[in-house]
Each structure stands twice: as C-alpha cells, then as structure tokens.
C-alpha positions as CSV (number, residue, x, y, z in Angstrom):
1,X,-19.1,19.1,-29.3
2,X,-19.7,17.6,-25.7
3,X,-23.1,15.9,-26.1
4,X,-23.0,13.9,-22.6
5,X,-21.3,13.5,-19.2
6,X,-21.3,9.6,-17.8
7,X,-20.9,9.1,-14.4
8,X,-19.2,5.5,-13.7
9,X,-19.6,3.6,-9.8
10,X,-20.0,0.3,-11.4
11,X,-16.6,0.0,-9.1
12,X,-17.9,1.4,-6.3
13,X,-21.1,-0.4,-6.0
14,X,-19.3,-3.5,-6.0
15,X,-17.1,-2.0,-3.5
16,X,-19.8,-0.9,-1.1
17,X,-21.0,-4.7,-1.1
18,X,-17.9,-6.1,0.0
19,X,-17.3,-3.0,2.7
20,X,-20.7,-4.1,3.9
21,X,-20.6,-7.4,3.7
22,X,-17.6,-7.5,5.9
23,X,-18.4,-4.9,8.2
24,X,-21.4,-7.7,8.8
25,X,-19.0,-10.2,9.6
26,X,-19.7,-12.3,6.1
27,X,-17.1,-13.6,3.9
28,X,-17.1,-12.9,0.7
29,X,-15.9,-15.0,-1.8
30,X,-12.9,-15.3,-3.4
31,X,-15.0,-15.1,-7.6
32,X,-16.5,-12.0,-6.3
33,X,-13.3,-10.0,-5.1
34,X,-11.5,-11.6,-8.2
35,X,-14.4,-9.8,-10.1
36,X,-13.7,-6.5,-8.8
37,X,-10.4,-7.1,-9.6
38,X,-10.7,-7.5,-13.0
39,X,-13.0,-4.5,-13.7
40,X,-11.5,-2.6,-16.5
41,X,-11.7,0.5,-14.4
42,X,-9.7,-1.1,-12.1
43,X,-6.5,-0.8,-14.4
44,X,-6.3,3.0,-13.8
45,X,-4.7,1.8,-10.6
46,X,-2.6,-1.2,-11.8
47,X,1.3,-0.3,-12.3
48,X,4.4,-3.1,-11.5
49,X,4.2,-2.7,-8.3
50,X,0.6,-2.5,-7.6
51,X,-2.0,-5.2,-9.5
52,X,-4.9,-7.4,-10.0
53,X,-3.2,-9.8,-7.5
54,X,-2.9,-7.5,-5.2
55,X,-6.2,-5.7,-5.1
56,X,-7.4,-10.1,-4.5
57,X,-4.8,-10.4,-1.5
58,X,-6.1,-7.2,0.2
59,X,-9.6,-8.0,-0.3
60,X,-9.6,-11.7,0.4
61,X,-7.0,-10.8,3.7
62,X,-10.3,-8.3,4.8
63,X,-13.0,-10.3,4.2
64,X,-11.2,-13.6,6.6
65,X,-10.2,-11.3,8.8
66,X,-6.4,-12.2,8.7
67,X,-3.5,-10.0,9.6
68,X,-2.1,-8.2,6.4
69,X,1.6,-7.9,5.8
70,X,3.1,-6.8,2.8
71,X,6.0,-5.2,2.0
72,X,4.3,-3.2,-1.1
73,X,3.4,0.0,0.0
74,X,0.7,0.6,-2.2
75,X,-1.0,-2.9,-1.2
76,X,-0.8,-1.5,2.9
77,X,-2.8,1.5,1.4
78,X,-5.0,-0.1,-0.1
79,X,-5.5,-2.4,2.8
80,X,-5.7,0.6,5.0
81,X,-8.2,2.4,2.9
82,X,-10.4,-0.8,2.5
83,X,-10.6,-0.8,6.8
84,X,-11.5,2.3,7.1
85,X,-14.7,1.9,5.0
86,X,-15.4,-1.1,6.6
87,X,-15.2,0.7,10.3
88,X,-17.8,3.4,9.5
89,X,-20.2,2.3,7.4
90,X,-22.9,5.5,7.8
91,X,-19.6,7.4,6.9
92,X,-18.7,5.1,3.6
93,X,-22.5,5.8,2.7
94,X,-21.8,9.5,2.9
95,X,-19.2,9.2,0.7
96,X,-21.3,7.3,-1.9
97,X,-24.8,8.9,-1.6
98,X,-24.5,12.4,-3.2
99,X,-22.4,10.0,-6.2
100,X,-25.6,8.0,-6.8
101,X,-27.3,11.2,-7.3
102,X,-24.8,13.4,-8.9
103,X,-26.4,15.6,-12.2
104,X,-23.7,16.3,-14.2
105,X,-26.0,18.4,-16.7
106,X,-25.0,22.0,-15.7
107,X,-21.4,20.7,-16.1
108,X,-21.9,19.7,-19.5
109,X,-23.7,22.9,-20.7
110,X,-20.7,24.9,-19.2
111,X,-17.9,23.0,-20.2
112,X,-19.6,22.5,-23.7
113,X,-19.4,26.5,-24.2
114,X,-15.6,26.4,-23.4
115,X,-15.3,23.9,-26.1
116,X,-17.0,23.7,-29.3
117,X,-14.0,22.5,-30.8
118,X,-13.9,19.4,-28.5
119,X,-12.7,16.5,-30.1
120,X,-14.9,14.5,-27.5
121,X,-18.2,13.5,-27.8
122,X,-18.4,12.2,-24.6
123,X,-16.8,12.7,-20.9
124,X,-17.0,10.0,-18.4
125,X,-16.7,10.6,-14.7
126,X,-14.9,7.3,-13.1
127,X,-14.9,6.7,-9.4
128,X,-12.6,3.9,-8.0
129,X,-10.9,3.2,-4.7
130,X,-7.9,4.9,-5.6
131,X,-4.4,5.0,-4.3
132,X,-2.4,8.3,-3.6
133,X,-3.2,10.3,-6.7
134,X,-6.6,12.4,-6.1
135,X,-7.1,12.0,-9.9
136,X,-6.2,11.0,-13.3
137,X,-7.0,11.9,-16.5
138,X,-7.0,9.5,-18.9
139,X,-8.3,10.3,-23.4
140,X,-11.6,11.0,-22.3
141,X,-11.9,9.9,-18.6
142,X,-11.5,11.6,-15.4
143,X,-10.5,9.2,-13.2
144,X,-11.2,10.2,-9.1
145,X,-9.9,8.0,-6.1
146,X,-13.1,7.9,-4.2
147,X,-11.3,7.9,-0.7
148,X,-10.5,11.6,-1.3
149,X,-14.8,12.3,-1.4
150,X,-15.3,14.1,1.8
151,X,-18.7,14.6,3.2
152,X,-19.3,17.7,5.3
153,X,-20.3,16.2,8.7
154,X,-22.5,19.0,9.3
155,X,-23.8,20.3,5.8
156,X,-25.7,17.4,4.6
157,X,-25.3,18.5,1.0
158,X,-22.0,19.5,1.3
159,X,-19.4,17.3,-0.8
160,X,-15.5,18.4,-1.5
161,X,-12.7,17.1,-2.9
162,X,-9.8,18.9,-1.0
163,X,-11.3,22.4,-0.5
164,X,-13.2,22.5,-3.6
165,X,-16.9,21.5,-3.8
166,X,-17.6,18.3,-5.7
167,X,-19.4,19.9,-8.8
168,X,-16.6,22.8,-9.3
169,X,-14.3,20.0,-8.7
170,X,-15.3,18.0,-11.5
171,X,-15.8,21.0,-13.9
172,X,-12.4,21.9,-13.1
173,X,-10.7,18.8,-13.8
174,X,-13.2,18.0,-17.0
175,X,-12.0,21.5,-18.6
176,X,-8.4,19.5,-18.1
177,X,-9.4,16.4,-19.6
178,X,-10.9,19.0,-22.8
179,X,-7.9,20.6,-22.6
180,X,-9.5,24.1,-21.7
C-alpha cells in the first residue's frame, strides 16, 4: 500500500544557487560544484560517457566564464542547458516555483486505489538537470529532467511536461513506476 509520495529538489536547490550565483557574475567554488556533483541523485544521469567529472568541468567552465569545448556530446548539453538557466533567471524561477509547492496528496490517494497490491510503500518524485531523456524510472523513483518543466507564459499556474499538465504528468508516469 502507497502510504506517501516525496518530492526531491535537494538537486535543484543547489542548482538554482549556482544558476544565480553566476548569472550575478560570482564564482562559485570549485567544493561547491564538486558537491553537486556527487549528490546521489546525480548518478541517474552518470553513464561512460557522461560523469561526475563532467558535471565539475561544465560547471566550473560556467561559473569562470571560459569557453567550453568538448567533444562529449552529452557534456555540450549539459553546458548548454546550464546557460540557458543562467540567461533568464525570472524564467529558471518559473520553472522551479510551482516544484517548491507541488501537493502530491491527490496523486497518492489515486494512484493508491490502482494499487493495493503495491509492493511500495513509498514513491519519490526526483527532479535533476537532466540530459535527453524526459524521465526515468528507477525501483521506486521517478526520475524527471527538470529542463523539460515548462511554465505557461501566460497561465501563471499552468505547468506541463510536453503537452501534459504537471500533476497528470506525474500520476501518469507513477502508475508506471507501480506498474499500473
């Protein structure tokens, strides 16, 4: 039985420190973007190509404002992801507000009626700066690339994922993770 829903930004909190930081013209330090690195929700995203090291050389080329090169296609993403939140700041915070205050209770009740038989307890609700995949579900974890959070630009309360509200967007992807 479903008893609770968790809702994880530690990731994006951090994140939204160094976007702001930088957009301010501050550097921040190398401990702090290693930090991020090493967040355990972080490893959603790490593959052979794509790691720790290189979530540290974006970041670190961002916040001294140096010219990024890679060859790793993943790391230019990232790098190009990481610029645009630092270039619209009142856009970023778009993104993040509704997060902050997202009530994942009528999600619960629902989903908990689909699945007595649940052999979850609990569902967490991960955002991280993501990569190319919109999602992931991993045991009990649905994992969502924050870039793909698009705020309606003229419905304040208006949040999708693709072409599906927030909310429905999460029930959907939660009755996956259930296997519903």
């Amino acid at each position: 039985m479903i008893s609770r829903i968790r809702t994880k930004l530690d990731v994006i909190e951090a994140m939204l420190f160094f976007w702001q930081s930088t957009s301010e013209g501050e550097k921040v330090g190398e401990a702090y973007i290693n930090n991020i690195a090493d967040f355990p929700e972080m490893n959603f995203l790490y593959d052979e190509e794509f790691h720790s090291e290189s979530v540290r050389k974006v970041l670190s080329a961002i916040s001294n404002r140096e010219i990024f090169k890679s060859d790793n296609k993943k790391e230019r993403k990232f790098w190009n992801n990481n610029m645009w939140m630092t270039e619209d700041l009142e856009y970023t915070n778009m993104m993040i507000t509704p997060l902050k205050t997202l009530n994942l209770d009528s999600v619960k009740e629902r989903i908990a009626n689909k699945a007595n038989d649940s052999k979850f307890e609990e569902l967490e609700v991960i955002f991280i700066p993501g990569l190319n995949d919109e999602y992931t579900v991993k045991d009990n974890k649905l994992i969502i690339n924050f870039f793909r959070v698009k705020p309606d630009l003229y419905e304040d309360d208006k949040v999708t994922i693709g072409d599906t509200l927030l909310i429905d967007y999460i029930e959907e992807k939660l009755l996956e993770v259930i296997g519903k």
